[in-house]
N, C-alpha and C positions, 0 to 999 in steps of 0.2 A: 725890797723886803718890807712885806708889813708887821709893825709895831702894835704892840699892846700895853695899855698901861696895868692891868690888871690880868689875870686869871679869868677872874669875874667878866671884864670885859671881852676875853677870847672866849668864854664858853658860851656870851650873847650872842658872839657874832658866828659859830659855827651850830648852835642849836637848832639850825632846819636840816642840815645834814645828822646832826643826831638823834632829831626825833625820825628821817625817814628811817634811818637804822635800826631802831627803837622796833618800830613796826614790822622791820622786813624777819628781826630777832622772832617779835611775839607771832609771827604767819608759821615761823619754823617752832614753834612751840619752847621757844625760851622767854622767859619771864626777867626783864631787866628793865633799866630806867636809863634816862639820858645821861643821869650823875655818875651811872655804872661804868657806863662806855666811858668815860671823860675821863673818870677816876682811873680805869684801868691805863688807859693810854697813857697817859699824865706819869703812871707809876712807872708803866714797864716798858714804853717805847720812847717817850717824849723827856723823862727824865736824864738817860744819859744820852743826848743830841746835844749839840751846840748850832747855833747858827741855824736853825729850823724855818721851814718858810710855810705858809700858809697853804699852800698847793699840797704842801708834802702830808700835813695836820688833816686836809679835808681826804686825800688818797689814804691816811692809816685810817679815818673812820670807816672809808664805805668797805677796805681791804678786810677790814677786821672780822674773825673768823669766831663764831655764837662758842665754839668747844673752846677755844682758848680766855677767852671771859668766864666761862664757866669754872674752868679748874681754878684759875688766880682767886675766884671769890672768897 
């Protein structure tokens, strides 16, 4: 399992998987930021997990679906 010491530090290290998200979001004409996606997850997937592993962090970003971002905003 990989460790983090920060927050800050896991959102450096999966920022290439959230900027390609970012993109694939703005092709489908949703307007969102990398902080969006992060923040959403972070609230409503990633909050109640225990024991989460970095596989599973990089599978909810690419899984994550532009209509369920939109409504949580």
């Amino acid at each position: 399992m990989v460790e983090f010491k920060s927050i800050k530090e896991l959102k450096n290290k999966v920022y290439p998987v959230l900027s390609i998200k970012k993109k694939y979001f703005s092709k489908l004409g949703y307007v969102v930021t990398e902080d969006m996606i992060f923040d959403y997850l972070s609230e409503n997937k990633w909050k109640k997990s225990s024991d989460l592993r970095f596989f599973q962090i990089i599978n909810d970003i690419i899984r994550l679906d532009g209509d369920d971002l939109i409504e949580k905003k």
